[in-house]
C-alpha positions as CSV (number, residue, x, y, z in Angstrom):
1,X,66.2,33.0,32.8
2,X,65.4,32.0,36.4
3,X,64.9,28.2,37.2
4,X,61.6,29.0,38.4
5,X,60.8,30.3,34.6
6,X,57.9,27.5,34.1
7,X,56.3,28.6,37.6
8,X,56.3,31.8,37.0
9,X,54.9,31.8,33.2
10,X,52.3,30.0,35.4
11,X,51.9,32.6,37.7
12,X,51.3,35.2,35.0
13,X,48.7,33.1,33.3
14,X,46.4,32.6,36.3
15,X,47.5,36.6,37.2
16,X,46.4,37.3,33.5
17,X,43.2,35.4,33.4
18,X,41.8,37.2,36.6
19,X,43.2,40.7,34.7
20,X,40.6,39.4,31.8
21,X,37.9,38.7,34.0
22,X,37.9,41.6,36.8
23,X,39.6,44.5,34.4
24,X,42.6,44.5,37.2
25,X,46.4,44.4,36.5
26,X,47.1,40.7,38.1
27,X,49.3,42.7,40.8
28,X,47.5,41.4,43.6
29,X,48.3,38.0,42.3
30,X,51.8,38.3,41.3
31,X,52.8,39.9,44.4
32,X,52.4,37.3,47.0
33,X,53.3,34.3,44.4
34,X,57.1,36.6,44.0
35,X,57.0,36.5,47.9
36,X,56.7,32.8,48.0
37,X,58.3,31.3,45.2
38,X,61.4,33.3,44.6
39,X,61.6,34.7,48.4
40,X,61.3,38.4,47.2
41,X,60.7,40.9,49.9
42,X,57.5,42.8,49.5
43,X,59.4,45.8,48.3
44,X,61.3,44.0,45.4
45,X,58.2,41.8,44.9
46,X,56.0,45.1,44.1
47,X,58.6,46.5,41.9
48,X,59.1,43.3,39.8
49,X,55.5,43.1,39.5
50,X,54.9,46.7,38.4
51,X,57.6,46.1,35.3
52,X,55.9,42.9,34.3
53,X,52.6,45.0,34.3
54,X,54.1,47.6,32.2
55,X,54.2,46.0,29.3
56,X,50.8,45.9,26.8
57,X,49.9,42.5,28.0
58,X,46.6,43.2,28.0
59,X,46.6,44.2,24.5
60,X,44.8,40.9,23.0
61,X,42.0,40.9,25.8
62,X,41.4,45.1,25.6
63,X,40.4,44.3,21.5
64,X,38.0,42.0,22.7
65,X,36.3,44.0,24.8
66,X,36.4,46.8,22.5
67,X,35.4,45.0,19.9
68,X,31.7,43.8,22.3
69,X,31.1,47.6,22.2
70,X,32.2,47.4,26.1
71,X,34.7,50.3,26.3
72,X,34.9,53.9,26.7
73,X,38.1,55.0,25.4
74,X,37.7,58.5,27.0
75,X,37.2,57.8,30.0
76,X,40.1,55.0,30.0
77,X,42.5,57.7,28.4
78,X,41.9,60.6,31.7
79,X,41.8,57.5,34.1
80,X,45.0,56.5,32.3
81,X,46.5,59.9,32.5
82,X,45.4,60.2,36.2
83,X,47.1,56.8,37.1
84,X,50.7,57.9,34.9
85,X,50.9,60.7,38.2
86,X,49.4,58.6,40.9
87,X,51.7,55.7,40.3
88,X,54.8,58.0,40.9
89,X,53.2,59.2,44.1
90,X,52.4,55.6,45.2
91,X,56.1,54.6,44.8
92,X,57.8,57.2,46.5
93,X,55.0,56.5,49.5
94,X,55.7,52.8,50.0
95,X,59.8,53.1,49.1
96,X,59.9,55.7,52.8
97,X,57.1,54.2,54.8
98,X,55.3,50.9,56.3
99,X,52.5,50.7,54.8
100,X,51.1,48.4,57.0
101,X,48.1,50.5,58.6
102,X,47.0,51.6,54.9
103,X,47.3,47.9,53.5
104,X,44.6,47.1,56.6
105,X,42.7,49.9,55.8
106,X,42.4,49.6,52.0
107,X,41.3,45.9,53.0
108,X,38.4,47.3,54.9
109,X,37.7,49.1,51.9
110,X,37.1,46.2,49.6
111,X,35.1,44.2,51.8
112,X,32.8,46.8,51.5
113,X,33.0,46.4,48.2
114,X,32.6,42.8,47.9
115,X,29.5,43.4,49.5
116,X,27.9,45.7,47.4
117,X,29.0,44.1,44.4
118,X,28.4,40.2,45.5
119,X,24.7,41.6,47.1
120,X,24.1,38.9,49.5
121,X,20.4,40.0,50.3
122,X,19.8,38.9,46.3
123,X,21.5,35.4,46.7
124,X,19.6,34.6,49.7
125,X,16.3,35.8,48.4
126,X,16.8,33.8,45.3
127,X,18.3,30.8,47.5
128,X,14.5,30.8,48.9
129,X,12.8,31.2,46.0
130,X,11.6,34.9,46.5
131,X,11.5,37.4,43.8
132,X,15.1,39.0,44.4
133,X,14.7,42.7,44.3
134,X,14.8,44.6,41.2
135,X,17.7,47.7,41.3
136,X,16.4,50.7,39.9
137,X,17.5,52.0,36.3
138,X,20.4,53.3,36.0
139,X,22.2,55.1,32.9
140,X,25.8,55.9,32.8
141,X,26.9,58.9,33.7
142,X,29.0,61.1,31.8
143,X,31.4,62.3,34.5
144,X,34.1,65.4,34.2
145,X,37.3,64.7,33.3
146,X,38.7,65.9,36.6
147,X,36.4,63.1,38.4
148,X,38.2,60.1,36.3
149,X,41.6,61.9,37.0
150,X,40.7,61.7,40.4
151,X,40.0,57.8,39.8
152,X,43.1,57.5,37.9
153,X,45.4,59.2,40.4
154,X,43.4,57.3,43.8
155,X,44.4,54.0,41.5
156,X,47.7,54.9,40.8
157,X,48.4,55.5,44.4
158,X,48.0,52.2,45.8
159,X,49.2,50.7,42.2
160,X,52.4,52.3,42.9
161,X,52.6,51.3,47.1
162,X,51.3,48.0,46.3
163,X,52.3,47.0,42.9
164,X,47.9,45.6,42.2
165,X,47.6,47.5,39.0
166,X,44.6,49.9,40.0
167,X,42.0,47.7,38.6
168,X,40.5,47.0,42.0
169,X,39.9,50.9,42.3
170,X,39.1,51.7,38.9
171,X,36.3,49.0,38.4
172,X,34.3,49.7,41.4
173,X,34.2,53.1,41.0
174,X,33.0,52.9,37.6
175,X,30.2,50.6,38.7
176,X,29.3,52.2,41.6
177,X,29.8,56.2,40.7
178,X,29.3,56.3,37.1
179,X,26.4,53.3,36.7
180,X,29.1,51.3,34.4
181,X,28.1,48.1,33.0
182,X,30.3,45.2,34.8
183,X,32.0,44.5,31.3
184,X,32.1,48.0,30.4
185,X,33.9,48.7,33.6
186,X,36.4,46.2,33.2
187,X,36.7,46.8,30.1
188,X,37.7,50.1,30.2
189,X,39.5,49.7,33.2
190,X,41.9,47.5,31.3
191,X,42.3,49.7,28.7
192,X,43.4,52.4,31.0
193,X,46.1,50.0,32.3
194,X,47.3,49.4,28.7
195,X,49.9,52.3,28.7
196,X,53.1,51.9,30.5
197,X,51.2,54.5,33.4
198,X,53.5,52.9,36.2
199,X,56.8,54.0,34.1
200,X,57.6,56.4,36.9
201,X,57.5,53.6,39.5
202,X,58.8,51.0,38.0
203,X,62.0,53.6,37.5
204,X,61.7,54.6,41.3
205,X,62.5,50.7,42.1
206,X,64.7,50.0,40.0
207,X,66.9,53.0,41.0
208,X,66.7,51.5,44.1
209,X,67.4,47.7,43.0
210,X,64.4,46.5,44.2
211,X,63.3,45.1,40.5
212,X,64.2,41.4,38.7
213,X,63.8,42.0,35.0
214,X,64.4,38.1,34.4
215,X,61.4,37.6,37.0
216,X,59.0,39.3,35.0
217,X,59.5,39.1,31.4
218,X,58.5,35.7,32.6
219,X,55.2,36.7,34.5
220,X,54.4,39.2,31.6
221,X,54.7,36.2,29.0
222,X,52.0,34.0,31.0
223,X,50.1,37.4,31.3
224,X,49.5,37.8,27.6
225,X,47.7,34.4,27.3
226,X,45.9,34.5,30.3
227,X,44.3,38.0,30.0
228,X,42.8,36.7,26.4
229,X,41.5,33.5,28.4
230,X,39.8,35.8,31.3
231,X,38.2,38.4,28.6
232,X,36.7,35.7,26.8
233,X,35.1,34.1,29.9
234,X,34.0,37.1,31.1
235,X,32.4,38.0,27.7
236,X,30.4,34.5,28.0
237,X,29.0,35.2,31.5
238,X,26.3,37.6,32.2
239,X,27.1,40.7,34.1
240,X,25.1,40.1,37.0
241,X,27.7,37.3,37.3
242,X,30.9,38.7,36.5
243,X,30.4,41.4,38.8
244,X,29.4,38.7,41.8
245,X,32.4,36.5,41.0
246,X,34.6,39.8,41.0
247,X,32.8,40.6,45.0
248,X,34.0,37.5,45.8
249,X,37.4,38.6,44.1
250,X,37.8,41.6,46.5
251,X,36.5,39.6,49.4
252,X,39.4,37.5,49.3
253,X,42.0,40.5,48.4
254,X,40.5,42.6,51.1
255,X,41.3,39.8,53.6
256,X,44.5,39.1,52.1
257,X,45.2,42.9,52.7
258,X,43.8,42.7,56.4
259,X,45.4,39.5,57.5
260,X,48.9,39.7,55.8
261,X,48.7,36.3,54.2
């Protein structure tokens, strides 16, 4: 057990309670806190992250979504199979290249989508008392199963070069493309993290030593708590506000992403 077992437990639990919340793995948490406080390099850091994400932490939180009526377990299962494939891909990708110029643009990518999904023309019509304006009705759409495999395997990708879970492509794509519900995305999106889809990875690091065990059994025990503690806020909150809080979310990611901090 590292000394830093408490900190990290910590780590996990704040990492879990965002994975609640925004339907993501925690990655994008547990990365740059393994960067920090144990002095991993980014390579090790994504590695140890992916193996504390493969285990069903999310287990606890999925049943309470599931249990609203806010998951699709078809669509999670080809998302899921999609992401098994991508994460492979994504680890082979970040283990021979930098990186670097696809970190900046997948930042780009989710300011855009903090934008669309924080909808800044609302707040400030509402700030000055105008009637904000009303989005037109949308129903869900029942996609092919080769479009969620495509979500799955885009997902898996940068889960597997970046060790974030897939969560922050999974969600906004099922708001945006199929007209989810905000809870029903997450929802579903953390159900299709649930099986150990980064297997492949995780094994592609630790062939190459770049994965602490110790390090994240410790994450993954703060994980379990904290995903409970995020569903069950999010469940509380109405969508319109989950999905502005989880803008805000990719907002700060997408500049972590752009400005290497």
């Amino acid at each position: 057990m590292p000394e830093q077992w408490f900190a990290l437990i910590i780590v996990g639990l704040v990492a879990g309670v965002a994975a609640g919340m925004f339907g993501i793995g925690g990655g994008v948490i547990i990365v740059p806190a393994l960067t920090v406080l144990i002095g991993f390099g980014l390579k090790t850091a994504v590695g140890t992250s992916l193996a504390a994400l493969l285990m069903p932490v999310s287990i606890f939180a999925v049943l309470a979504y599931y249990r609203a009526g806010k998951l699709k377990i078809a669509t999670a299962a080809w998302v899921a199979f999609g992401l098994l494939f991508g994460a492979i891909v994504g680890a082979q990708i970040a283990l021979g290249l930098d990186g670097r110029v696809l970190q900046q643009l997948y930042g780009i990518f989710l300011l855009y989508m903090a934008w669309r999904f924080t909808e800044p023309r609302t707040w400030w019509a509402e700030w000055r008392g105008q009637k904000a304006p009303q989005a037109a009705s949308e129903t869900v759409i029942e996609a092919a199963w080769y479009i969620l495999l495509g979500v799955g395997l885009g997902a898996g990708v940068l889960a597997g070069m970046f060790g974030i879970g897939g969560g922050v492509i999974i969600v906004p794509a099922l708001v945006t493309l199929l007209k989810f519900d905000q809870k029903q995305a997450v929802g579903t999106s953390l159900a299709a993290l649930l099986p150990p889809v980064s297997l492949g990875a995780v094994i592609s690091y630790y062939n190459e030593g770049l994965l602490d065990i110790a390090v994240a059994a410790c994450v993954a025990a703060g994980l379990v708590g904290g995903s409970v503690i995020g569903a069950r806020i999010a469940l509380g909150l109405s969508s319109s506000t989950v999905k502005r809080l989880y803008g805000l979310f990719l907002l700060f990611v997408g500049l972590r992403f752009i400005l290497q901090f």
